[in-house]
N, CA, C and O atoms as a Tripos MOL2 file, in Angstrom:
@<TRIPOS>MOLECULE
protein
  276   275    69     0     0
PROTEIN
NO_CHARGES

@<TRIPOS>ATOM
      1 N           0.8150   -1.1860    0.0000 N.3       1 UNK1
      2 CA          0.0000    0.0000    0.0000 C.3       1 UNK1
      3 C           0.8650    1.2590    0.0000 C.2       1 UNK1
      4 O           0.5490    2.2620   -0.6390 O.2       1 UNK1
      5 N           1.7570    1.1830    0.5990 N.am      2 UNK2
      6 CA          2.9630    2.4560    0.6880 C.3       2 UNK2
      7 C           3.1280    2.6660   -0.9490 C.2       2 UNK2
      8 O           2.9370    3.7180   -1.5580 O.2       2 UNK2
      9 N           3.5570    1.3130   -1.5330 N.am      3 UNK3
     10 CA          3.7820    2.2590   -2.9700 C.3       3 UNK3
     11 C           3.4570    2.3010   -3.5950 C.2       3 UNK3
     12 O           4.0790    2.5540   -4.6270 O.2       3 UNK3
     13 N           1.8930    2.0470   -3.5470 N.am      4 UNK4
     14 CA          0.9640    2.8620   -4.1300 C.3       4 UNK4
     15 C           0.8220    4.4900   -4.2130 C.2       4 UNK4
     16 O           0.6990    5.1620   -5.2370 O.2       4 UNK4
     17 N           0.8600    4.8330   -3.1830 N.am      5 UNK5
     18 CA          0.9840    6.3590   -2.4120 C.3       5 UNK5
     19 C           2.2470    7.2270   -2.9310 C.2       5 UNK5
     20 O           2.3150    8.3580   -3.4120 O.2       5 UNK5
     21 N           3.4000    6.0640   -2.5850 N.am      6 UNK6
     22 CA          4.5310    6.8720   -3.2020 C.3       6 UNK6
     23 C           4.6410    7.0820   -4.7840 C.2       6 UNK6
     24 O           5.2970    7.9630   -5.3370 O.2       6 UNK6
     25 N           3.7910    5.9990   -5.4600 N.am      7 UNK7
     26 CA          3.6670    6.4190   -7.0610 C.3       7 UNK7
     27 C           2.5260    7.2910   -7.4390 C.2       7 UNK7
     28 O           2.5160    8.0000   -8.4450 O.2       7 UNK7
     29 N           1.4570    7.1850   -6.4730 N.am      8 UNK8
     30 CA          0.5590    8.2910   -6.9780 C.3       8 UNK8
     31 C           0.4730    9.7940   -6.5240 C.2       8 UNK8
     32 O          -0.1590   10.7460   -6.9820 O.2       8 UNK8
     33 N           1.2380    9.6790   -5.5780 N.am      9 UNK9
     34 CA          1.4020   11.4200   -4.8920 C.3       9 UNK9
     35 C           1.8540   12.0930   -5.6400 C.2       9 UNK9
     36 O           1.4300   13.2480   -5.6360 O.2       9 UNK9
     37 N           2.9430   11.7210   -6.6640 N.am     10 UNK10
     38 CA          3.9020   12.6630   -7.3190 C.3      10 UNK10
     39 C           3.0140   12.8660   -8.8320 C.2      10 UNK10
     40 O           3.1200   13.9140   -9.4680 O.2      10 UNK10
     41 N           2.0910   11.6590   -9.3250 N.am     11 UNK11
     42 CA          1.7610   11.7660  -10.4760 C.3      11 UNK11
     43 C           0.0420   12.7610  -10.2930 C.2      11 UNK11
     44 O          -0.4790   13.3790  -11.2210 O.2      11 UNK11
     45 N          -0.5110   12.6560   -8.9140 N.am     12 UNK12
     46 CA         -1.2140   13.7010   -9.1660 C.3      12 UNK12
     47 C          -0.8650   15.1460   -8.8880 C.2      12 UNK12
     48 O          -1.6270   16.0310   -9.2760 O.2      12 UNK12
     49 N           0.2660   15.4310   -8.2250 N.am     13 UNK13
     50 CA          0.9100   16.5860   -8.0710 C.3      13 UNK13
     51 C           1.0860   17.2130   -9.6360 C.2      13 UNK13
     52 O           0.4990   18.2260  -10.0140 O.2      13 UNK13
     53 N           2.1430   16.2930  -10.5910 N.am     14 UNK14
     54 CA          2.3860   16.9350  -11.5130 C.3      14 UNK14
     55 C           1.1560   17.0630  -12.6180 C.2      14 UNK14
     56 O           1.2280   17.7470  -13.6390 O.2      14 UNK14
     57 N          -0.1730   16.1420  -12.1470 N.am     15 UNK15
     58 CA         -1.5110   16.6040  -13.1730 C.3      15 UNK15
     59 C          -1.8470   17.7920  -12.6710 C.2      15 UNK15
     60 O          -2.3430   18.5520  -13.5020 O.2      15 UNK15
     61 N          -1.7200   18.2800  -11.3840 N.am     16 UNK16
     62 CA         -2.3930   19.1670  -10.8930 C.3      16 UNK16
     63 C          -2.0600   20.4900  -11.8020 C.2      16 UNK16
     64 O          -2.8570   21.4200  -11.9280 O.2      16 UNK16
     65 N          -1.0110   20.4480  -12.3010 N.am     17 UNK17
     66 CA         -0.2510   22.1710  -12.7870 C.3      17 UNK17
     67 C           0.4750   21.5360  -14.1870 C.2      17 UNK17
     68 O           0.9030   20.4220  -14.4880 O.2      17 UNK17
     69 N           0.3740   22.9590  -14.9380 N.am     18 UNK18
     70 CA          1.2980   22.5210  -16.1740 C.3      18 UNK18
     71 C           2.9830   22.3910  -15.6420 C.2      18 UNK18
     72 O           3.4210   23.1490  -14.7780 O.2      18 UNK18
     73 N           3.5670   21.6520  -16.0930 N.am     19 UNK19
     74 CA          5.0590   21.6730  -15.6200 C.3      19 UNK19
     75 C           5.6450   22.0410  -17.3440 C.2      19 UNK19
     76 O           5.2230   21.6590  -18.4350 O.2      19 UNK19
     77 N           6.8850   23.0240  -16.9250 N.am     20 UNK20
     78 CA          7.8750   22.9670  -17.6470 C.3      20 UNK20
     79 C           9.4130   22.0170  -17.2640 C.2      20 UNK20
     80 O          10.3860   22.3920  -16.6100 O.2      20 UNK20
     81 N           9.1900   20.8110  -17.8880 N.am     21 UNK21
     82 CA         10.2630   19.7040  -17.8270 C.3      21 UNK21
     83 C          11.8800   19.8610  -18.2800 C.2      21 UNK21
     84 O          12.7130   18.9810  -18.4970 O.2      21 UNK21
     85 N          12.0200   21.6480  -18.3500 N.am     22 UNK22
     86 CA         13.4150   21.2860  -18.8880 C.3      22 UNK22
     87 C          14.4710   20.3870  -17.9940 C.2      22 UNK22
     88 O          14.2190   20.0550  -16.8360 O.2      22 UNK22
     89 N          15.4400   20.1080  -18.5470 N.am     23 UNK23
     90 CA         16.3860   19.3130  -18.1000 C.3      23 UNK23
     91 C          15.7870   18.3010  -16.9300 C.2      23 UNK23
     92 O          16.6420   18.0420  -16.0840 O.2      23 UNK23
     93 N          14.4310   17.6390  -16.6880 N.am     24 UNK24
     94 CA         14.0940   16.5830  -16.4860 C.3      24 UNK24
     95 C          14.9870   15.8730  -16.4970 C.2      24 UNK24
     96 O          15.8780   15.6160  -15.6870 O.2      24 UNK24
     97 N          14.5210   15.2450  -18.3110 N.am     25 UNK25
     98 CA         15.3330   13.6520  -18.4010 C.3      25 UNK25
     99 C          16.7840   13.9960  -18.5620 C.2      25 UNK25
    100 O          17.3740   12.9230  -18.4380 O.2      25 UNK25
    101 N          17.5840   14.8730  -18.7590 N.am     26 UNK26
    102 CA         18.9270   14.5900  -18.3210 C.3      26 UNK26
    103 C          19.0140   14.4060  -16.6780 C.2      26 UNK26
    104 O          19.7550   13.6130  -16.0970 O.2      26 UNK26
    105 N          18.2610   15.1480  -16.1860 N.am     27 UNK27
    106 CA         18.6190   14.5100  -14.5510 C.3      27 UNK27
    107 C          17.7170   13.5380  -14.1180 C.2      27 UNK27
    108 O          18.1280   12.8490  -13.1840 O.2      27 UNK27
    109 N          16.9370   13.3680  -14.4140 N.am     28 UNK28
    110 CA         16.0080   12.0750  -14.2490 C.3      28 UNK28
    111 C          17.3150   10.7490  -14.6190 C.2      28 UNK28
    112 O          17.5700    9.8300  -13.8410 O.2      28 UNK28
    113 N          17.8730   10.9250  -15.7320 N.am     29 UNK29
    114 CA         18.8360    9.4380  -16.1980 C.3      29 UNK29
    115 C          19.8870    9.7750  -15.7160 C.2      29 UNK29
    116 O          20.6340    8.8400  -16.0060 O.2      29 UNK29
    117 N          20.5560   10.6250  -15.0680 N.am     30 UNK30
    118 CA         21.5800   10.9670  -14.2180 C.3      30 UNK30
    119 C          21.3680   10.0770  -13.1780 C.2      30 UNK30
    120 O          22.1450    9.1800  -12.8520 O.2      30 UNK30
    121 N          20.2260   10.3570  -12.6230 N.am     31 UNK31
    122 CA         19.7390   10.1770  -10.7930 C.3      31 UNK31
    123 C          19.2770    8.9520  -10.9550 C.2      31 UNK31
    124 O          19.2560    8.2730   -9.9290 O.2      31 UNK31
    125 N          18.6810    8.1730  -12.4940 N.am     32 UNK32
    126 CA         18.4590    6.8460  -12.3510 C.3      32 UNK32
    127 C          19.4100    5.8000  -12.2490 C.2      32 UNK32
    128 O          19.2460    4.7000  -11.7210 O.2      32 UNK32
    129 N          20.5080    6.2910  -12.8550 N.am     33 UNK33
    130 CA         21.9230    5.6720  -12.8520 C.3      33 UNK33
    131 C          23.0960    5.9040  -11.5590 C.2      33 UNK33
    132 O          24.1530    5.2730  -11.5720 O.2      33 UNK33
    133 N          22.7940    6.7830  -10.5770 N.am     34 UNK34
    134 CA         23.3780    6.7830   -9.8000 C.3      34 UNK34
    135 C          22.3970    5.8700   -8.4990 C.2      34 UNK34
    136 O          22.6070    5.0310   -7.6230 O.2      34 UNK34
    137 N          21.7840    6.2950   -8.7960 N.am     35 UNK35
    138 CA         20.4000    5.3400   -7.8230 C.3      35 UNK35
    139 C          21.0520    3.6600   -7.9810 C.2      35 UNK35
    140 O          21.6400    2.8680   -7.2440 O.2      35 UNK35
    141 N          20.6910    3.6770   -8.9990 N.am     36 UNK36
    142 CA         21.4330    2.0170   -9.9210 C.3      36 UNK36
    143 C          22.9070    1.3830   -9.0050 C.2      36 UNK36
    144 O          23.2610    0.2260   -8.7770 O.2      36 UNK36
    145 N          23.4490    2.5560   -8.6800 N.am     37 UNK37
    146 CA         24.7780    1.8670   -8.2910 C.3      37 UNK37
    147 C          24.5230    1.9680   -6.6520 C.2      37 UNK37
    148 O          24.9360    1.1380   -5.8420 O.2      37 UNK37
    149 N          24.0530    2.6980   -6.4580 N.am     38 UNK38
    150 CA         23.7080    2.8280   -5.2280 C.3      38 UNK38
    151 C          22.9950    1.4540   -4.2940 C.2      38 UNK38
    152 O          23.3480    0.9670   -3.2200 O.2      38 UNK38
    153 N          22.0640    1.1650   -5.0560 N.am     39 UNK39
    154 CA         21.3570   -0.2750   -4.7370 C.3      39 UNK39
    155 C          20.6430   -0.6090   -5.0770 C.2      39 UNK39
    156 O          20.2410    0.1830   -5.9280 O.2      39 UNK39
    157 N          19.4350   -2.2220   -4.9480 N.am     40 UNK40
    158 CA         18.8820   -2.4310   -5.6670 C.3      40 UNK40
    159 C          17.4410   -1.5910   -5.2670 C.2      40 UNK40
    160 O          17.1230   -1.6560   -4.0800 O.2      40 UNK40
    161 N          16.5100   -0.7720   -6.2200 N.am     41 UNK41
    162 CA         15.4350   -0.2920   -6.1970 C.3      41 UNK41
    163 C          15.2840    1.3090   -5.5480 C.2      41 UNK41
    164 O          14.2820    1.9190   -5.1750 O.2      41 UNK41
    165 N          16.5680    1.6560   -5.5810 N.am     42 UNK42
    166 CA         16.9430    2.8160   -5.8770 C.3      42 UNK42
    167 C          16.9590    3.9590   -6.8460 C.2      42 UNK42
    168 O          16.9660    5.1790   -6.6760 O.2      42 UNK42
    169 N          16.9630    3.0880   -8.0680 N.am     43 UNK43
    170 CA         17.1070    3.8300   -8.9680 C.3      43 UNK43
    171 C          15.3280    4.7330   -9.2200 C.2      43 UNK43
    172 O          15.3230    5.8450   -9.7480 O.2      43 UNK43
    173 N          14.5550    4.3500   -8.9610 N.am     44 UNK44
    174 CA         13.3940    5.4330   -9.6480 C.3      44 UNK44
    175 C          13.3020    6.1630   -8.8120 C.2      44 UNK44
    176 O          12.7190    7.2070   -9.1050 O.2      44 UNK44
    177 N          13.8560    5.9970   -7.2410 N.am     45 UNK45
    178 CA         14.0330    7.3660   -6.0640 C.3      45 UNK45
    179 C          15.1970    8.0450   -6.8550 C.2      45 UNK45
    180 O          15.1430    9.2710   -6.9530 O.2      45 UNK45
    181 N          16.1850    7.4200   -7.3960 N.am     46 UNK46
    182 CA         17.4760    8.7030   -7.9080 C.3      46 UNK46
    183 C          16.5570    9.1840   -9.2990 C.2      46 UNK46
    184 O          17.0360   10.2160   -9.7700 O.2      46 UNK46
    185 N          15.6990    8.8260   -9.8450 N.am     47 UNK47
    186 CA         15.3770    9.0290  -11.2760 C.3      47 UNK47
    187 C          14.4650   10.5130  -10.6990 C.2      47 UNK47
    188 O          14.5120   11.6080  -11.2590 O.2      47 UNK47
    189 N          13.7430   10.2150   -9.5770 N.am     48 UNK48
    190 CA         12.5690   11.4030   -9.5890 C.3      48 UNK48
    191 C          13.5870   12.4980   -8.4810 C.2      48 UNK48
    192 O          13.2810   13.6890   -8.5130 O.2      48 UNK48
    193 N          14.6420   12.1190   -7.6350 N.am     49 UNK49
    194 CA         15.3070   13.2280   -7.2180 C.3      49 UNK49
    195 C          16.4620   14.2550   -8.2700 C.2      49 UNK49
    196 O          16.9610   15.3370   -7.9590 O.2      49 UNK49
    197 N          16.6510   13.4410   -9.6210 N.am     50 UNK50
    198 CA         17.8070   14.2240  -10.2950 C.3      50 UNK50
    199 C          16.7550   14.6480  -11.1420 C.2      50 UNK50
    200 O          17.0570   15.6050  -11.8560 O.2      50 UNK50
    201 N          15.4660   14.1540  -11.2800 N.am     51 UNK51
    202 CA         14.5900   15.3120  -12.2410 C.3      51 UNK51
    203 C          14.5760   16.6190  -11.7770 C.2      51 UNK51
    204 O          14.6600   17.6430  -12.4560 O.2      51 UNK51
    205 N          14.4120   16.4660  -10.0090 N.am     52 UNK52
    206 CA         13.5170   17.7740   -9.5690 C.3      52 UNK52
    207 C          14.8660   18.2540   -9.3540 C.2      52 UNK52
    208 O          14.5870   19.4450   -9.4910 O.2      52 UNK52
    209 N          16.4020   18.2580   -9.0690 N.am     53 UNK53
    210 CA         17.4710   18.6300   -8.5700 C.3      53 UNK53
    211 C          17.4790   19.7800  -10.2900 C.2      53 UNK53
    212 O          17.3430   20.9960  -10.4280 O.2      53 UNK53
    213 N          17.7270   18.5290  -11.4310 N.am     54 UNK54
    214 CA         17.8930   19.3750  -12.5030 C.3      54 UNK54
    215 C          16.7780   20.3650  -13.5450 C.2      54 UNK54
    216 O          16.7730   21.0130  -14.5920 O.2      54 UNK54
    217 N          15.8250   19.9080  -12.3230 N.am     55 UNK55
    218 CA         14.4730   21.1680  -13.2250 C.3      55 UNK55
    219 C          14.9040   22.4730  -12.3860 C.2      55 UNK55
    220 O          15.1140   23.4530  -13.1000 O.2      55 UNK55
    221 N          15.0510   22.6410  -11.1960 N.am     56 UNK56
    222 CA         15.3340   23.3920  -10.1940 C.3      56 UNK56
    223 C          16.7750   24.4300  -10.7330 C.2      56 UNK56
    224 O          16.8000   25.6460  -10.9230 O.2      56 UNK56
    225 N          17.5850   23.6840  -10.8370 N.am     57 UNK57
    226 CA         18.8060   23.8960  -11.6840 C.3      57 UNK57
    227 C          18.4910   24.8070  -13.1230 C.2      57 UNK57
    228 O          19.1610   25.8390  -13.0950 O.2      57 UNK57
    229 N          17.7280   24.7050  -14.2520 N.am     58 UNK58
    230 CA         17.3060   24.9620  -15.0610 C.3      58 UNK58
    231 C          16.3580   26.4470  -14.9560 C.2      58 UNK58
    232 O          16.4950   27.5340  -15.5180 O.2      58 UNK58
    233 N          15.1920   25.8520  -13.8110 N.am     59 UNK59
    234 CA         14.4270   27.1990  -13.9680 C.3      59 UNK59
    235 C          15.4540   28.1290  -13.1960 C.2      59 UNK59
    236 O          15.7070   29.0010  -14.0280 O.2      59 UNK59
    237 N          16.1170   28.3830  -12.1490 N.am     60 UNK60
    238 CA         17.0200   29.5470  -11.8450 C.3      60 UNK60
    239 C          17.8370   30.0030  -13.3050 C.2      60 UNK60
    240 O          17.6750   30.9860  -14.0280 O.2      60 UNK60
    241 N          18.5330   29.1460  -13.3750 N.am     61 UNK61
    242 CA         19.0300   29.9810  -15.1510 C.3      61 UNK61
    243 C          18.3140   30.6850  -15.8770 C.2      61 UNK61
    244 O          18.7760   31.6180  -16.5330 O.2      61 UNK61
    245 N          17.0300   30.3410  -15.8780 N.am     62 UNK62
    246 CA         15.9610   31.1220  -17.3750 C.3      62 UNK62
    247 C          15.4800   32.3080  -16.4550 C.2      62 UNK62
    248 O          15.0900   33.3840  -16.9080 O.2      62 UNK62
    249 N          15.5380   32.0460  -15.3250 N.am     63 UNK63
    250 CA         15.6390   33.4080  -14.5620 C.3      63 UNK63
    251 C          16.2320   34.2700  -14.3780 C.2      63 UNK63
    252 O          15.7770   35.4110  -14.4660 O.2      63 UNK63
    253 N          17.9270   33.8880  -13.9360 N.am     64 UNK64
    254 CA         19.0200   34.7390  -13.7520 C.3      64 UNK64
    255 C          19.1240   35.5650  -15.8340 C.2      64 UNK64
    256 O          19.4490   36.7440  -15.9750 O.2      64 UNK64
    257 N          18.8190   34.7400  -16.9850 N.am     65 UNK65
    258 CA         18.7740   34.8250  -18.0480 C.3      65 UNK65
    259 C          17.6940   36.4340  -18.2110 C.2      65 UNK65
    260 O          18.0320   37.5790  -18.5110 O.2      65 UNK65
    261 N          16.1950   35.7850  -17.8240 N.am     66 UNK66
    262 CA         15.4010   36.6040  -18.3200 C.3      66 UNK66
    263 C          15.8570   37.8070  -17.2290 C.2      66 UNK66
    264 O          15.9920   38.7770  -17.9750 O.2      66 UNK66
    265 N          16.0950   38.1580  -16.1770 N.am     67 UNK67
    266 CA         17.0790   39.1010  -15.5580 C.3      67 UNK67
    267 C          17.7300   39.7120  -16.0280 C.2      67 UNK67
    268 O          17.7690   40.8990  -15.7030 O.2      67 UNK67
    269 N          18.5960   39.1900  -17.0630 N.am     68 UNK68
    270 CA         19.6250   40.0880  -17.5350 C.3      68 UNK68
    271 C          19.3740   40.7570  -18.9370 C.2      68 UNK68
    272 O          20.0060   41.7610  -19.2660 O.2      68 UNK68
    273 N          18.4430   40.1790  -19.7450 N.am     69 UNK69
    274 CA         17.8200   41.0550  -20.5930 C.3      69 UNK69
    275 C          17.0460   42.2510  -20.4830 C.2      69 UNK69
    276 O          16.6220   42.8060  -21.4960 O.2      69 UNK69
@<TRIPOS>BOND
     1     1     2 1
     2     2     3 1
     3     3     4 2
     4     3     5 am
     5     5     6 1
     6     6     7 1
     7     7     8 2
     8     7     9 am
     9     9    10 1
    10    10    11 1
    11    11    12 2
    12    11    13 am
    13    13    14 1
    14    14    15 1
    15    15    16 2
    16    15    17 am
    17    17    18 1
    18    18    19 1
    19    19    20 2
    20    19    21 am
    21    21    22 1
    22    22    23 1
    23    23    24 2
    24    23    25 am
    25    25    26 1
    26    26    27 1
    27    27    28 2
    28    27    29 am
    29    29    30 1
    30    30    31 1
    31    31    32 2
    32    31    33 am
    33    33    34 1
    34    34    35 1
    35    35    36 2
    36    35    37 am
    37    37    38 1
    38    38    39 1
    39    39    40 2
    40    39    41 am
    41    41    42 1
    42    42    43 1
    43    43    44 2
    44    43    45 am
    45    45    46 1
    46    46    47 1
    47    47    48 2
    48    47    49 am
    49    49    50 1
    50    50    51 1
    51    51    52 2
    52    51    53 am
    53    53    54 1
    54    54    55 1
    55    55    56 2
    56    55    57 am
    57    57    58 1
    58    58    59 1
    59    59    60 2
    60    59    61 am
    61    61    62 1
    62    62    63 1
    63    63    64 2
    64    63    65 am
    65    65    66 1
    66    66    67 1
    67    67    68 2
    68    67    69 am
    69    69    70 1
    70    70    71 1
    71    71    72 2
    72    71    73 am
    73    73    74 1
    74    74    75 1
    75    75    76 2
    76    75    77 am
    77    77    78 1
    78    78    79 1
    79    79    80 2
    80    79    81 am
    81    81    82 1
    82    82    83 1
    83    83    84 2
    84    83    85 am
    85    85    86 1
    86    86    87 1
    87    87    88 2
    88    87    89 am
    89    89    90 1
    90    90    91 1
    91    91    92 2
    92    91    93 am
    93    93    94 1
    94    94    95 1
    95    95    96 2
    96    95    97 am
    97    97    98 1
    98    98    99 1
    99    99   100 2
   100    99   101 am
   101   101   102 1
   102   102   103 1
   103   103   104 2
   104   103   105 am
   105   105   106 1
   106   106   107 1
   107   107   108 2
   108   107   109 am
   109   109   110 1
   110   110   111 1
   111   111   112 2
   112   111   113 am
   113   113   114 1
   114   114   115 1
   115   115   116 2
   116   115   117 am
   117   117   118 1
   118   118   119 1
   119   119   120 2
   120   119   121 am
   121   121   122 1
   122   122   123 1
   123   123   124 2
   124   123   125 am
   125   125   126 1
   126   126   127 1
   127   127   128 2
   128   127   129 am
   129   129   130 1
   130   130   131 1
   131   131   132 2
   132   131   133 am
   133   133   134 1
   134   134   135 1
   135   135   136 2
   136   135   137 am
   137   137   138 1
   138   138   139 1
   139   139   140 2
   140   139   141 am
   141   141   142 1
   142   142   143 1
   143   143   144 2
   144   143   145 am
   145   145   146 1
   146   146   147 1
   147   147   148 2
   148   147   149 am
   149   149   150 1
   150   150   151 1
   151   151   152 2
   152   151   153 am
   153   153   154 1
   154   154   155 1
   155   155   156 2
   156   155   157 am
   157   157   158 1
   158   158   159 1
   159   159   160 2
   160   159   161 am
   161   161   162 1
   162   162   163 1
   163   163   164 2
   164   163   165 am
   165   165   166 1
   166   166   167 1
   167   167   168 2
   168   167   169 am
   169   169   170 1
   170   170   171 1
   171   171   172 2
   172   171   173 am
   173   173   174 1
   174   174   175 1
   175   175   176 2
   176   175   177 am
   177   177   178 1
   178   178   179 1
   179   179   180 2
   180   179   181 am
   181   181   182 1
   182   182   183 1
   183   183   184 2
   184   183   185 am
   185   185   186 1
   186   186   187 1
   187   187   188 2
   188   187   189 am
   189   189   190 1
   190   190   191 1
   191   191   192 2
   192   191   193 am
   193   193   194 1
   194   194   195 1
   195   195   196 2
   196   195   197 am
   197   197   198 1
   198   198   199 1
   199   199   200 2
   200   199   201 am
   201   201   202 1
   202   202   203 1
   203   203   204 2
   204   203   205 am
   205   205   206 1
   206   206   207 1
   207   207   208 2
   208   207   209 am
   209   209   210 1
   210   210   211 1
   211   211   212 2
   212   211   213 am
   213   213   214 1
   214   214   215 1
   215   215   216 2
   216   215   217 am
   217   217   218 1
   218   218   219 1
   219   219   220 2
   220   219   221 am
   221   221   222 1
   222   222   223 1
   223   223   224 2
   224   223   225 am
   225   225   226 1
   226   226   227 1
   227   227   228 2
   228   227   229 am
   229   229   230 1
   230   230   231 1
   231   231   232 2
   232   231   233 am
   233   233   234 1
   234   234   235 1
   235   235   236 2
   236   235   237 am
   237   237   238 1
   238   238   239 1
   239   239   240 2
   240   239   241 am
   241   241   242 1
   242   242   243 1
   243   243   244 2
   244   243   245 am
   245   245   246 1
   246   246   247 1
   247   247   248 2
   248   247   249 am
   249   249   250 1
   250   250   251 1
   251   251   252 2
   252   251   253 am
   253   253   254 1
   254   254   255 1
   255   255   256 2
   256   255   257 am
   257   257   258 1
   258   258   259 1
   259   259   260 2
   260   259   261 am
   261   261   262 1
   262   262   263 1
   263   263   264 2
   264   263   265 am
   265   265   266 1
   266   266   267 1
   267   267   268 2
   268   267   269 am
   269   269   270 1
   270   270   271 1
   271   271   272 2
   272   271   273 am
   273   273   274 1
   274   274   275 1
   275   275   276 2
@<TRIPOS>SUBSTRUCTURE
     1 UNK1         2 RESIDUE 1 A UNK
     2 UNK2         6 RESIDUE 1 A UNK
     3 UNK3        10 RESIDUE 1 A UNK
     4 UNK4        14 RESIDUE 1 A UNK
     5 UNK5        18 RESIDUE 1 A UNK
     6 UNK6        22 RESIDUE 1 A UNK
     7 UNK7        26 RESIDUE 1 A UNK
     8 UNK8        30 RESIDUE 1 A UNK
     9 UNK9        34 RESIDUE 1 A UNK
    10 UNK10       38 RESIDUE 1 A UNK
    11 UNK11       42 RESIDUE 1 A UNK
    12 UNK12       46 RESIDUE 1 A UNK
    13 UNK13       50 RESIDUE 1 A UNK
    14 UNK14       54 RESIDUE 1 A UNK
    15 UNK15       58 RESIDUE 1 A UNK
    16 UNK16       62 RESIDUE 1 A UNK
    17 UNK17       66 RESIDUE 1 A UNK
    18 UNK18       70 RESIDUE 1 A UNK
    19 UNK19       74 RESIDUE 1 A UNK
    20 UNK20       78 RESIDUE 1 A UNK
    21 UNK21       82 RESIDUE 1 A UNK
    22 UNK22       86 RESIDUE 1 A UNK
    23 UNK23       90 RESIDUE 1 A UNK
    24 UNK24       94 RESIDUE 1 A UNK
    25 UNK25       98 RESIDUE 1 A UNK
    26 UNK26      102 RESIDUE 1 A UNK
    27 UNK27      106 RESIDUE 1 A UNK
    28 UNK28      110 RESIDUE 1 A UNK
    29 UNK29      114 RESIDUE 1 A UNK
    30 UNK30      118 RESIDUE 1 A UNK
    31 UNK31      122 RESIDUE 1 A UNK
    32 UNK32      126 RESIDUE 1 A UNK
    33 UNK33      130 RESIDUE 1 A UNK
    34 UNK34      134 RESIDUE 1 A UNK
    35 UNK35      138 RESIDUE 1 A UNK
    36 UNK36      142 RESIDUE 1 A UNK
    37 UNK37      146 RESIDUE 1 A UNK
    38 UNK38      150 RESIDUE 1 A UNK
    39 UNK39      154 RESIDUE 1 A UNK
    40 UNK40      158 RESIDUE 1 A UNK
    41 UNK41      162 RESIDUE 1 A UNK
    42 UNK42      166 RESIDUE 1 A UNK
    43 UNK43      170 RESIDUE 1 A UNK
    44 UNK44      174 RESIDUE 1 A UNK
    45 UNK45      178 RESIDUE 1 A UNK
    46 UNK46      182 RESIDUE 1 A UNK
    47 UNK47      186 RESIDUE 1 A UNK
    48 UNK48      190 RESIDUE 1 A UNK
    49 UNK49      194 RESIDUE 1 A UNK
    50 UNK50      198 RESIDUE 1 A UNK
    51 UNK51      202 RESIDUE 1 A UNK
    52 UNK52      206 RESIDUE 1 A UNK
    53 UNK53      210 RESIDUE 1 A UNK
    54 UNK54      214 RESIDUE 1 A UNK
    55 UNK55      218 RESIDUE 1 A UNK
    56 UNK56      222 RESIDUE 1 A UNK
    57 UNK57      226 RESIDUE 1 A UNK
    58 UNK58      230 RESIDUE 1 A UNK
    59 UNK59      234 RESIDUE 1 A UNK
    60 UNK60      238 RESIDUE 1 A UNK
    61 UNK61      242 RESIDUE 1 A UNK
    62 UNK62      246 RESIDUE 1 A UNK
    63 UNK63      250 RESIDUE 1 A UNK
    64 UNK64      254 RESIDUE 1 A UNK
    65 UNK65      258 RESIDUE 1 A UNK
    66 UNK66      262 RESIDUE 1 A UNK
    67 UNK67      266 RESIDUE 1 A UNK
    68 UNK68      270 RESIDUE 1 A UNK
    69 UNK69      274 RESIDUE 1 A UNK
């Protein structure tokens, strides 16, 4: 029952709002592959922490960006 919860919390979060996914899947397959070495069933916790590490990463740039124009 837990991971049920843990797979559906995040997928109605992101229905809730439009998301802009830049650099997602480069950190999504970053964080799935370090997850991977890390241990077994790790990897889709590293897959959904290097999404949000490298969306986070991304939107400050288009900020510091649209800032400087």
């Amino acid at each position: 029952m837990r991971y049920v919860s843990l797979v559906a919390l995040p997928l109605l979060m992101v229905s809730a709002s439009p998301v802009l996914a830049k650099g997602c899947i480069r950190g999504a397959a970053a964080g799935a592959v370090g997850g991977h070495f890390v241990g077994k069933g790790h990897a889709v916790m590293g897959a959904m922490a290097g999404c949000a590490v490298a969306h986070h990463h991304y939107s400050k740039k288009a900020k510091k960006a649209a800032a400087a124009q």
